[in-house]
N, C-alpha and C positions, 0 to 999 in steps of 0.2 A: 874727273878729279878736280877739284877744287886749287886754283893755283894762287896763294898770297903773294900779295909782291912786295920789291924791295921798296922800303920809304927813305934808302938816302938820298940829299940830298940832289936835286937834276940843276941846281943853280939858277942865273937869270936866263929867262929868253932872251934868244937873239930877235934882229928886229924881223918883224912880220914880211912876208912877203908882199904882192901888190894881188888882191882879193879880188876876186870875181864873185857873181851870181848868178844864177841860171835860175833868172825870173822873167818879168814878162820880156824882157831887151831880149831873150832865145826860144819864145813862145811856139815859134814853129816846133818846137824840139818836143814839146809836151802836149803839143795841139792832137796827135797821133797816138800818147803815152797811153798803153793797158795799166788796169789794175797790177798791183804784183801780189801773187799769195804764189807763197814758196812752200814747198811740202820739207818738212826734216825727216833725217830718218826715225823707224822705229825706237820707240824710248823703251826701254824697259824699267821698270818702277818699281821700287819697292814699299812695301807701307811700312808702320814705323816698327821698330825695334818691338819683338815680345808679340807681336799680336798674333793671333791665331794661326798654326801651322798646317801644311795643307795633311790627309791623313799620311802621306808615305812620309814625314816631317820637313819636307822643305820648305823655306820660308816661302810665304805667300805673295806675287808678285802681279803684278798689271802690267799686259802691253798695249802700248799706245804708239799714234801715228799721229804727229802734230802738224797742223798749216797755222800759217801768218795770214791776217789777213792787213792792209795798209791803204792809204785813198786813192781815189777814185782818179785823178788828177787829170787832166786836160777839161772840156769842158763839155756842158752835155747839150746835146742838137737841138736849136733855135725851136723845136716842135713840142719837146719837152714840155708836159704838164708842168705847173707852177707848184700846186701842192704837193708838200712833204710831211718830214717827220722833226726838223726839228726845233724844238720849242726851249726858252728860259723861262725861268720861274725864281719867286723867292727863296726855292728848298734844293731847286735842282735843274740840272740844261744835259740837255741831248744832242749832241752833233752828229748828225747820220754823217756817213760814210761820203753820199753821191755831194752835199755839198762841202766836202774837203779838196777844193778843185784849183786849177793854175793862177786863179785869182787874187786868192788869198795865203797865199808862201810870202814868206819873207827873208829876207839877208841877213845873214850875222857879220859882223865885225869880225875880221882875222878868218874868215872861212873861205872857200876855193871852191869853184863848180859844187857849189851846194845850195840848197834851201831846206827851207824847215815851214809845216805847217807848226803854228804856236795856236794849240787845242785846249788851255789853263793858265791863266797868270796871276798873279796875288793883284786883284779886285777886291773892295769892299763891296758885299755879299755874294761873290761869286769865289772864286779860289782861294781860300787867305792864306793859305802854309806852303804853299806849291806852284812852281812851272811845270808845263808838260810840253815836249815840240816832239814831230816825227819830222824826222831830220833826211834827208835824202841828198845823196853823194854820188858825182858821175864818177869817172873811171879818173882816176889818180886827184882828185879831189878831198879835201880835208882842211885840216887847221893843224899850227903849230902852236895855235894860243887859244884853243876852245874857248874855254872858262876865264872872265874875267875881273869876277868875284872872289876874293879868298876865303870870304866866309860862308861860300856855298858850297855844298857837297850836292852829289849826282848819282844815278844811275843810268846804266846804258844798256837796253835790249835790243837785238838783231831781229828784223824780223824779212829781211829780206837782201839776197851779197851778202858781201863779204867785206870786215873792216881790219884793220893793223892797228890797234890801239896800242899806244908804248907809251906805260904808267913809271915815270920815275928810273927811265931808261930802261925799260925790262919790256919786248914788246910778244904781244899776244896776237894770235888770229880768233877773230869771232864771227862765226857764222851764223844762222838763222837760230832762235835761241840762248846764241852765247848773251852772259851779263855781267857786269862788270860795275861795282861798286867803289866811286871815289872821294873819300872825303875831303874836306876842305882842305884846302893850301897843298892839295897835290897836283904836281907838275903831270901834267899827261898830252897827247897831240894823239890826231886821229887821221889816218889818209885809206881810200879804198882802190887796195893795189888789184882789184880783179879789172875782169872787163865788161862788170855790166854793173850799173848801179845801184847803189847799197841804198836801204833803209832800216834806221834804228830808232826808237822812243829814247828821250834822253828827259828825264826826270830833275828837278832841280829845287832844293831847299834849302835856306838858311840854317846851318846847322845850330842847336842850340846849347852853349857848351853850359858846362855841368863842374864844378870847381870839386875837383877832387876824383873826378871821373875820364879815362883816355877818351881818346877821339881815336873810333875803330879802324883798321889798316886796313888800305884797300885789297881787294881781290878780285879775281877774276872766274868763272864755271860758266856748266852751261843746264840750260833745265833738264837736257837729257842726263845729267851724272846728279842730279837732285830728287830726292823719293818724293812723292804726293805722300802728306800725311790725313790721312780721310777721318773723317768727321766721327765718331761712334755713333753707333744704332743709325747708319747711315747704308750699311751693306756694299760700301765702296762706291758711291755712286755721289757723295760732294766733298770736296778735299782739298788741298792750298797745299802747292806745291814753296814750301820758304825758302828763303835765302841767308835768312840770318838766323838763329835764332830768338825767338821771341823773348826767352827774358835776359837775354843782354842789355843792359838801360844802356850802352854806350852808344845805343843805336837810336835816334830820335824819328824815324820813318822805316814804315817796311814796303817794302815794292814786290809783290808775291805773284803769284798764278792761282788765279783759280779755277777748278773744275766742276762741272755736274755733268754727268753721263744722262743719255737721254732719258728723258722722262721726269729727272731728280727736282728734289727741292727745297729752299729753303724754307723752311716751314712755318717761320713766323716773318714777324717785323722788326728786324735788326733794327732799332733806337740809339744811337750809342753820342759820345763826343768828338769822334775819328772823323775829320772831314777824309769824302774818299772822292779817286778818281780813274774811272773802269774803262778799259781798253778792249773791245770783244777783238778776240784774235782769232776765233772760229765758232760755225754754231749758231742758233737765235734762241731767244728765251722770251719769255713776258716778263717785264721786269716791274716791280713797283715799288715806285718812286712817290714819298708825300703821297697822296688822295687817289695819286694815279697808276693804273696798270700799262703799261707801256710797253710795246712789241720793240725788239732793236735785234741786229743783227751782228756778223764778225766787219768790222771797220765801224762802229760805231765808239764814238765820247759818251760817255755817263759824266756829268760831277753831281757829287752830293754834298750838301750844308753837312756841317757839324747836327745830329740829331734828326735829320730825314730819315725817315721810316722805310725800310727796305725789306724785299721776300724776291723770290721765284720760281716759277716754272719753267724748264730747260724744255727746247721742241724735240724733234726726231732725231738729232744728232748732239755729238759732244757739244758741249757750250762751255768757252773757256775764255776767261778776260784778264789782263792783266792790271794788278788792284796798287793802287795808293793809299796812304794810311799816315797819318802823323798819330803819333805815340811816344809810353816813357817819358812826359814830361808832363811838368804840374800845366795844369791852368792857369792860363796868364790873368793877373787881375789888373784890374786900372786904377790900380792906386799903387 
């Protein structure tokens, strides 16, 4: 179930604590570090309201088994081939998974036994509406002052631990899956009271306010209490599991899931004005990107320009990425 939370107001912060990093000054600590893909439990899904009932008339349902997949992190042995996979371009960049490694983490301000790879940033011809960081948290590690932006709003996906997020003094447990939606100028702090460390995606954009329009109130769910809504003439095999509704204009970005079961696909070349940015969390696909067909796996980065040409083929297993999107708002002109 879907949990709203309160928006009165949490007042000023007190001051910050004294912040640590767990970057290369603890490299022993990650020199050793596995992959993390976390399994969740069984989802069970429902498709949308009305659509076809099975013959004895129960509504019609999919079960699913979700994994996280998150990087690669320590470093890979001096023997290692040099070639890879990944490439920039003017329409679009791939960041495979194996070079998301101890090297390139960085420190936030006001954070505690944490790092974050930063996988998008607002670049002229590369990200321009969005941050992206997969954030990773030791054991009582966090912030009391995450966000230091007021006119940024966020998303936060789980994809591996376990986090205590308390939006506006109301606090939540989020585990693999949970996501949590916060707009601007809300008070929130994040600490990972387990004992093994957390990783989550934490999405970040300039909200773009709208004169005569709210600014929507955060929440909190998890993908398992969210239906996949499948595609028509699809046969349930590609679908976007949302989180907001689509025609809320209150809403200037959607941060979704997507699905193809194996074999699936997208069957043309999505063209559109939506810059996006794709998160494989399980699965591989051949994906095409601009001129190119491009194999990528679960821990890979996609970004795509506004207007890069995209399609798919899903391989032998689920293939599921979680998707950026800016939306709902005019085109900005330069005059």
């Amino acid at each position: 179930m879907r949990h709203p939370c309160s928006t009165a107001s949490s007042g000023r912060w007190k001051s910050p604590q004294t912040t640590s990093c767990l970057s290369q000054r603890s490299h022993t600590r990650y020199a050793s570090a596995k992959p993390l893909r976390t399994a969740a439990s069984s989802l069970i899904i429902a498709t949308l309201p009305g659509s076809p009932p099975l013959d004895d008339g129960r509504e019609k349902r999919t079960i699913m088994t979700a994994t996280y997949a998150s990087p690669s992190a320590g470093l890979p042995p001096q023997m290692t081939l040099h070639t890879g996979r990944a490439v920039f371009t003017e329409a679009y960049a791939v960041i495979p998974r194996e070079v998301m490694r101890d090297i390139v983490t960085s420190c936030l301000p006001h954070w505690r036994d944490s790092r974050v790879w930063i996988i998008a940033r607002p670049l002229s011809g590369f990200a321009e509406t969005f941050s992206q960081y997969v954030v990773e948290v030791a054991p009582g590690g966090g912030s009391d002052r995450p966000e230091l932006n007021p006119e940024a709003e966020g998303v936060l996906f789980v994809v591996a631990g376990e986090v205590s997020v308390t939006i506006e003094g109301q606090a939540h447990q989020l585990k693999p899956g949970g996501y949590a939606f916060l707009p601007p100028g809300t008070g929130w702090s994040l600490i990972n009271t387990s004992r093994e460390l957390a990783r989550f995606h934490w999405l970040r954009k300039r909200y773009e306010v709208v004169d005569g329009i709210d600014i929507p109130a955060p929440f909190v769910t998890n993908e398992q209490d969210e239906p996949v809504r499948w595609m028509p003439g699809t046969n349930d095999t590609w679908g976007t599991t949302r989180f907001v509704d689509p025609a809320d204009v209150r809403h200037d970005m959607h941060v979704n899931i997507v699905t193809l079961e194996p074999g699936a696909v997208i069957p043309f070349e999505e063209t559109h004005v939506m810059e996006h940015g794709l998160y494989v969390l399980e699965g591989k696909a051949v994906y095409r990107l601009n001129r190119d067909w491009v194999e990528v796996e679960a821990g890979d980065f996609m970004w795509l320009r506004a207007f890069c040409p995209q399609a798919c083929y899903a391989g032998p297993e689920r293939f599921r990425y979680l998707l950026y999107k800016d939306v709902n708002r005019h085109a900005k002109l330069p005059f």
